[in-house]
DRENSEMI-565971 format. One record per residue: residue in three letters; x, y, z of N, C-alpha, C in turn. Coordinates in steps of 0.001 Angstrom, whole numbers, padded with zeros to 6 digits, always signed. Example, Ala and Ser with C-alpha at 12.3 -4.5 7.8 and 13.67 -1.06 7.14 Angstrom:
<recs>
Ala+013190-005690+007800+012300-004500+007800+013200-003300+007800
Ser+012850-002250+007080+013670-001060+007140+012900+000030+007870
</recs>
This chain:
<recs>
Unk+005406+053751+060431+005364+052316+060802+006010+052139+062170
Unk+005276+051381+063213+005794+051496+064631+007117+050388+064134
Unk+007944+051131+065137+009174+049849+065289+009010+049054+066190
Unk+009229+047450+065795+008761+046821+066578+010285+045611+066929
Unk+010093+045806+067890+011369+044238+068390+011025+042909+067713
Unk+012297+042081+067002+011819+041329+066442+013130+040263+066554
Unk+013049+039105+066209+014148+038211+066405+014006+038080+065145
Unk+015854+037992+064973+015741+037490+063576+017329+036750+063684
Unk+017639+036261+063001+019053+034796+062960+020067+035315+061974
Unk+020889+035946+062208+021783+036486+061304+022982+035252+061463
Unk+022936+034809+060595+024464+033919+060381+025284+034106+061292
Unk+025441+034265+061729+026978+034560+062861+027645+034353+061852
Unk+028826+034761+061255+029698+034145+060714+030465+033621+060539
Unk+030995+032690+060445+032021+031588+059886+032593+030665+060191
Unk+033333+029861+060237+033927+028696+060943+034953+028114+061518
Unk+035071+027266+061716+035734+026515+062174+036627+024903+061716
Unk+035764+024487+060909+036304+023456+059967+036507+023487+058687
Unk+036335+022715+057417+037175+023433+056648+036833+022697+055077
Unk+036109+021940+055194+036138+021491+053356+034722+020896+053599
Unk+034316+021344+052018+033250+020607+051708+033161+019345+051581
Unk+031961+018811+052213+032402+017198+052193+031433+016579+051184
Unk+031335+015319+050909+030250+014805+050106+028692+015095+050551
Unk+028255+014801+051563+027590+014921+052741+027625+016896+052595
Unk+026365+017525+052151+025883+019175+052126+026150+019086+053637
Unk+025558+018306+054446+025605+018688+055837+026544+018908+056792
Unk+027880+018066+056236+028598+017726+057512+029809+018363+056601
Unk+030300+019053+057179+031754+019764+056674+033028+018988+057399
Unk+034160+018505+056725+034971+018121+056471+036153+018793+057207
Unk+037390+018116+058047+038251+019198+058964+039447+019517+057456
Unk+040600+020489+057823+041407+021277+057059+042223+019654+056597
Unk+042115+018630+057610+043097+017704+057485+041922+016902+056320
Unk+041222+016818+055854+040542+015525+054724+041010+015912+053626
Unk+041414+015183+052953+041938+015205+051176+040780+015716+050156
Unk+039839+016123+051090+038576+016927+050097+038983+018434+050098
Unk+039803+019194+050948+039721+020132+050785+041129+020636+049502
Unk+039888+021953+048837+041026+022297+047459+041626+023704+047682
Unk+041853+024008+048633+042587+025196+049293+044028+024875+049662
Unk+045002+026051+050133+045836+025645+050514+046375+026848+051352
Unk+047230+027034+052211+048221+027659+052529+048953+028465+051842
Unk+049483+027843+050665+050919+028306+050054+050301+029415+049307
Unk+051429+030488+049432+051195+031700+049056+051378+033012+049893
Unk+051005+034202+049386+051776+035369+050142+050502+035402+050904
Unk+050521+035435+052151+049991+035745+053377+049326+037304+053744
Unk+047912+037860+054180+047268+038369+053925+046468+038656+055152
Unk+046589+039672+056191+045820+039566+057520+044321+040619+057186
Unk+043502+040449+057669+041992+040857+057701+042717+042301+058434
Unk+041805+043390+057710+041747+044728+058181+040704+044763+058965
Unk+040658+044655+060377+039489+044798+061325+038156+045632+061127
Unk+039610+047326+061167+038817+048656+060898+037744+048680+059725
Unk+038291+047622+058737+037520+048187+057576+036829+046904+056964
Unk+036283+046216+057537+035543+044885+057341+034561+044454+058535
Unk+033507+043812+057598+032696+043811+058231+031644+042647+057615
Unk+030630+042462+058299+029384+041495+057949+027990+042788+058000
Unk+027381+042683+056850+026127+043020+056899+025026+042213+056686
Unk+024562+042480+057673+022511+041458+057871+021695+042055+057640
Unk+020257+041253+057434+019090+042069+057083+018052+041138+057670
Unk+017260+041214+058350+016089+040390+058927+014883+040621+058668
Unk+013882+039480+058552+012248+039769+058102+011121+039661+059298
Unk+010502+040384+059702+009359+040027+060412+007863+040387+059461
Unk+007067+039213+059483+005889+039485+058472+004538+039643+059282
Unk+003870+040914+059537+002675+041450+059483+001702+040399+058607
Unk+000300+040518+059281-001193+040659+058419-000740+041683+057511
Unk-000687+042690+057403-000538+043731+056514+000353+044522+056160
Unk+001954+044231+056670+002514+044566+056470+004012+044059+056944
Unk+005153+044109+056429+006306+043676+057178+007353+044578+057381
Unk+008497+044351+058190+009299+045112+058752+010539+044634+058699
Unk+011700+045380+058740+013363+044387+058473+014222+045274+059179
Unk+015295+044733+060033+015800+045480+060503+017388+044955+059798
Unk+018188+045703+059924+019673+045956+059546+020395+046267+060393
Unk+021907+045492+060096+022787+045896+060901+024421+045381+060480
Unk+025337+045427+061416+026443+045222+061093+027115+044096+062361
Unk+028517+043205+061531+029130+042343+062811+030002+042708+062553
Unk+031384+042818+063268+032631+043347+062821+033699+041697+063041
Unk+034446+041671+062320+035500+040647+062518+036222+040979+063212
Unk+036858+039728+064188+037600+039344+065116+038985+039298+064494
Unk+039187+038515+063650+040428+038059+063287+039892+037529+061742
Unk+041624+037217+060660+040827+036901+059359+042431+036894+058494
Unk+042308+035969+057917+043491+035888+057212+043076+035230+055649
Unk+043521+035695+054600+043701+035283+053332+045270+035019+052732
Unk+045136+033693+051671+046437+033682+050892+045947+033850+049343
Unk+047346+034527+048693+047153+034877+047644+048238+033865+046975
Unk+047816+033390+046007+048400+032495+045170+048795+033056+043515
Unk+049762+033067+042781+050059+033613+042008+049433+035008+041493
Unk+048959+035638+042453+048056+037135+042310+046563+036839+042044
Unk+046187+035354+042827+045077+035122+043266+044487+034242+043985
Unk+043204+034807+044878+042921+034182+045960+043139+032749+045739
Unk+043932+032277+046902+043786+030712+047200+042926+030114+048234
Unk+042663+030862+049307+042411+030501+051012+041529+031597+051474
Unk+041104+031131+052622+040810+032769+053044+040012+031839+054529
Unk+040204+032833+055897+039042+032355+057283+038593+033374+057639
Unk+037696+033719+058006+037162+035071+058977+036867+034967+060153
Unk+036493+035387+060883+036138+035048+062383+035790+036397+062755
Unk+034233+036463+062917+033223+037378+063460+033055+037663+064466
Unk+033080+038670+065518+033152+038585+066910+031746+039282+067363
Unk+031165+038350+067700+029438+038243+067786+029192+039173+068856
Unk+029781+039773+069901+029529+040814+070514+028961+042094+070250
Unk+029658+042397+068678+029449+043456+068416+028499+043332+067204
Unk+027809+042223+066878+026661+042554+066382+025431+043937+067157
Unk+025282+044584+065798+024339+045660+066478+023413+046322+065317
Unk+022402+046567+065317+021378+046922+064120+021249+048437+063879
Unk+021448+049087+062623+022075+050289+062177+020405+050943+062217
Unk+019623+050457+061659+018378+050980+061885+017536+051891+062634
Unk+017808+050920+063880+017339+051807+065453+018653+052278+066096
Unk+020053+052689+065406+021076+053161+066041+020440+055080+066691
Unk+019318+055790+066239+018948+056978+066680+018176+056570+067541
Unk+017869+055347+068395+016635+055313+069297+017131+054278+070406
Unk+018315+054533+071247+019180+053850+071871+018334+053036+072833
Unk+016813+053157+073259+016261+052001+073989+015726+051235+073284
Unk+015096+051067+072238+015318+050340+071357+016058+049524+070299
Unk+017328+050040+070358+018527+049563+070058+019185+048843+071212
Unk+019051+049120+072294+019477+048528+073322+019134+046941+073585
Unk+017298+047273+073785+016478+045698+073624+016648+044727+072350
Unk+017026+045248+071261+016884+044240+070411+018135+043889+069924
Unk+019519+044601+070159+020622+044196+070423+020530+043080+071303
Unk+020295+043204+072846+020054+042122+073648+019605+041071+073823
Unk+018483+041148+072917+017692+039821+072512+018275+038840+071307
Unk+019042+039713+070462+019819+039003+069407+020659+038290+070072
Unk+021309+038608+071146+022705+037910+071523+022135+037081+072785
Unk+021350+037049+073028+020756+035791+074514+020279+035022+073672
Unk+020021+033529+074506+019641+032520+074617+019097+032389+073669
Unk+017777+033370+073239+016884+033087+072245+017425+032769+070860
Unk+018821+033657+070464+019014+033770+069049+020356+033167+069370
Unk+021374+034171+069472+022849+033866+069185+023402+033410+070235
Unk+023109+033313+070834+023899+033027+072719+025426+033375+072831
Unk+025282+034659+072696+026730+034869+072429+028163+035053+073442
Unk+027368+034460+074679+028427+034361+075901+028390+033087+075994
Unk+028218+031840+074811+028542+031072+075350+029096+030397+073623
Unk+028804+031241+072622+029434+031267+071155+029586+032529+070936
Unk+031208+033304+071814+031404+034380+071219+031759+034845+069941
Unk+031956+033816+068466+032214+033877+067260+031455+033226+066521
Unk+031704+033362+065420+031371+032916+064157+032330+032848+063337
Unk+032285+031920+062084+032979+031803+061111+032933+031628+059549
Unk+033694+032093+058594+033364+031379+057625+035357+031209+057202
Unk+035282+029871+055955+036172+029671+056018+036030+029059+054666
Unk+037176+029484+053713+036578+029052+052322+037532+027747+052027
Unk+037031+026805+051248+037267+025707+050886+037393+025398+049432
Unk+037495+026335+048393+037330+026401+046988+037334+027502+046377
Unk+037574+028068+045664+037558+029198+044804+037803+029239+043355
Unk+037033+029579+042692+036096+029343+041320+036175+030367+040612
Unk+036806+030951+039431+036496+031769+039035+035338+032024+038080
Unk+034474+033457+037907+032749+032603+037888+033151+033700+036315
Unk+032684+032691+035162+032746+033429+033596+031375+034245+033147
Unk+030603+033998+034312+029092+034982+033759+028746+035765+034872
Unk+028299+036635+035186+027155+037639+036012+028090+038358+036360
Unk+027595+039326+037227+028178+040266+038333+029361+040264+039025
Unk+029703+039001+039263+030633+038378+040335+031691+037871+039611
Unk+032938+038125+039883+033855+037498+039579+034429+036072+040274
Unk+034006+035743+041057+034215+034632+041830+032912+033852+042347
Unk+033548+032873+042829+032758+031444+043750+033493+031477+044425
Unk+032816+031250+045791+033294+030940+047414+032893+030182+047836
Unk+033491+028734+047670+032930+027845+048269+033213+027518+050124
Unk+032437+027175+050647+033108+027199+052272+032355+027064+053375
Unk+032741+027432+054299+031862+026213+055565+031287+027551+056541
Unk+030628+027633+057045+029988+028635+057627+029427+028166+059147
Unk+030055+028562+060196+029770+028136+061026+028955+029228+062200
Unk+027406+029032+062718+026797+029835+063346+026603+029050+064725
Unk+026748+029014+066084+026713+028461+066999+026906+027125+066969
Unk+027859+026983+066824+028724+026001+066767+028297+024933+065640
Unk+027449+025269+064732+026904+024215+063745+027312+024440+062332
Unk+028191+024032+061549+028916+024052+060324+028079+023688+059083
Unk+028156+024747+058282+027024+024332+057190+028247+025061+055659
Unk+028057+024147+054529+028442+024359+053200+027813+025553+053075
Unk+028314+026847+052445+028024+027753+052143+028736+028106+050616
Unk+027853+028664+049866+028461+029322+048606+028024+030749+048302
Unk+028947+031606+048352+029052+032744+048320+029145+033711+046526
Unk+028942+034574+045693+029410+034963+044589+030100+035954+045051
Unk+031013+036301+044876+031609+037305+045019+032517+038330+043956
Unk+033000+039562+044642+033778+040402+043653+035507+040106+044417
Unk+036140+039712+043574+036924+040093+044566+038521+040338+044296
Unk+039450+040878+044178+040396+041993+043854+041906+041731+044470
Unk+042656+041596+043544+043857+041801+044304+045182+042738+043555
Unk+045445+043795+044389+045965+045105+043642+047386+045128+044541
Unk+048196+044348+044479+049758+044712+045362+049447+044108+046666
Unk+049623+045046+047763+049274+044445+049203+048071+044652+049689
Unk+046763+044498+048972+045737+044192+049423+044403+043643+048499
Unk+043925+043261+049140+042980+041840+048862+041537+042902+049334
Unk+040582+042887+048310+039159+042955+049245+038318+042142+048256
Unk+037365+041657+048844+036572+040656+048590+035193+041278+049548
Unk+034069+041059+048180+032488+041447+048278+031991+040862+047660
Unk+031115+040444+048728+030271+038813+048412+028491+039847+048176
Unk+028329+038740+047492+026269+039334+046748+025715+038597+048336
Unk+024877+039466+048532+023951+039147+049546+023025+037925+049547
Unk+023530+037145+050532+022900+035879+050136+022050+035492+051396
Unk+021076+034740+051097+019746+034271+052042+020006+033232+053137
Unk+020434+032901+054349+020932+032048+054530+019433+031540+055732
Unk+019332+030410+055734+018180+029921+056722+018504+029281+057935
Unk+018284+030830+059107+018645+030560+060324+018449+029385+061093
Unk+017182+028868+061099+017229+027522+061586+017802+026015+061646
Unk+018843+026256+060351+019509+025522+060131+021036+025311+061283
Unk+021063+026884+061503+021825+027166+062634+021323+027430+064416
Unk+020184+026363+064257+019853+026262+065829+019413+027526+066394
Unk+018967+028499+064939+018197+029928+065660+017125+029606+065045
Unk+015927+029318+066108+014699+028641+065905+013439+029713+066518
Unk+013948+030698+067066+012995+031380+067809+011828+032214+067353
Unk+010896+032240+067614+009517+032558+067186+008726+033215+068380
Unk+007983+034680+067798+007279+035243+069049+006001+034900+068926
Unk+005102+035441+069531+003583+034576+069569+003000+035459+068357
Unk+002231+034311+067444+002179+034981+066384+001716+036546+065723
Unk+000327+036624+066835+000325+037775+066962+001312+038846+066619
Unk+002435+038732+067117+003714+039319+066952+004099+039850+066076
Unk+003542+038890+064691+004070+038913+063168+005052+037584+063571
Unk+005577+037169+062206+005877+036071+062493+007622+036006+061677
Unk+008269+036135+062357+010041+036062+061764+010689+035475+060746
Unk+010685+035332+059805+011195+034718+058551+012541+033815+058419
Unk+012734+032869+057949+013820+032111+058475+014634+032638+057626
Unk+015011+033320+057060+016149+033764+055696+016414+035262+056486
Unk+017969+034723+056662+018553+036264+056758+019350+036429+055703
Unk+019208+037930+055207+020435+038138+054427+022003+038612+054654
Unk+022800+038189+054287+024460+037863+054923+025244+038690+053460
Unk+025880+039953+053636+026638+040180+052560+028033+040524+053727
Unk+029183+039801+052923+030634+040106+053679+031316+041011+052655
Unk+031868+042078+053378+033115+043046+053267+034424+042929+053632
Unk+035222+041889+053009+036347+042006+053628+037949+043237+052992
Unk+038114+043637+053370+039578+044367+053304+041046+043435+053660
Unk+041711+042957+053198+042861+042374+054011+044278+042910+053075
Unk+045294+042976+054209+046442+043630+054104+047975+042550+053943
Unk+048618+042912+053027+049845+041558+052865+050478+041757+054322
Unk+050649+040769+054765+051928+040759+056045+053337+040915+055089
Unk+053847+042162+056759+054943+042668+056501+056264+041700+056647
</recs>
């Protein structure tokens, strides 16, 4: 199957503001009496080295389709732990280093479609070097896979959207990791609207977003 360059809208991840509001659309700052998070508790910094965002993108063929994969690494990221469980948690994605694991053996092709992810077309990422997510609720979930609900605000070029996450997520002494189920998120919602001529195949608005976080108690 030829590899082909393709745009696709990976969440940037995460945010900037902070509670779910009544309003799906408009997220709520840390200061509104909607948010059910808190501060208090033992303090918890994001392991850089060992956390991460994974994406997955669709381009659809006449006859066939294609997806490319990749990874974002976090910037910065802090969680609180509340009686030996999650209370809080922010991430902050540093959109630079988005890069697609796929074509990592075919460096001119990894090159172009790295580049095209982060210009104008998709992420504009010299002019939104981050992303965010930032949780606003936490649920413990009594059925499926997941031990948790993540409720929280997800912010992709500068546009804040309610996000709910399932997740696994663990707390063993001084460290916290949390693994969220891969969830569909629809780029256009985040002002990544871009489309090649159809011919092209045509880009799917659902990327998939699974987070890896690792975080460590402050000393």
């Amino acid at each position: 199957m030829r590899k082909k360059l393709f745009s696709l809208a990976i969440p940037a991840l995460f945010v900037v503001a902070v509670a779910v509001s009544c309003k799906k659309d408009k997220p709520v700052t840390s200061e509104g009496n909607e948010v059910t998070t808190t501060k208090d508790g033992n303090q918890y910094t994001v392991d850089t080295l060992n956390s991460k965002v994974e994406w997955k993108g669709y381009k659809v063929f006449k006859s066939e389709s294609t997806s490319h994969f990749g990874t974002i690494k976090f910037e910065s990221g802090d969680v609180t732990v509340k009686d030996g469980k999650l209370e809080s948690g922010k991430f902050v994605a540093d959109m630079a280093s988005l890069t697609s694991e796929d074509l990592k053996n075919d460096a001119d092709q990894l090159g172009k479609l790295n580049g095209h992810l982060k210009s104008g077309d998709f992420f504009e990422v010299e002019k939104f070097p981050t992303a965010s997510f930032e949780i606003t609720k936490v649920t413990p979930a009594v059925e499926g896979d997941y031990n948790t609900l993540l409720d929280g605000n997800l912010t992709i070029k500068g546009i804040s959207k309610p996000v709910q996450f399932k997740a696994n997520v663990s707390v063993k002494g001084a460290e916290v990791s949390v693994a969220t189920e891969p969830k569909d998120i629809k780029r256009e919602e985040f002002g990544v609207k871009f489309q090649a001529p159809a011919e092209n195949g045509v880009i799917k608005d659902e990327v998939t977003l699974q987070i890896n976080v690792k975080a460590l108690e402050k000393k």
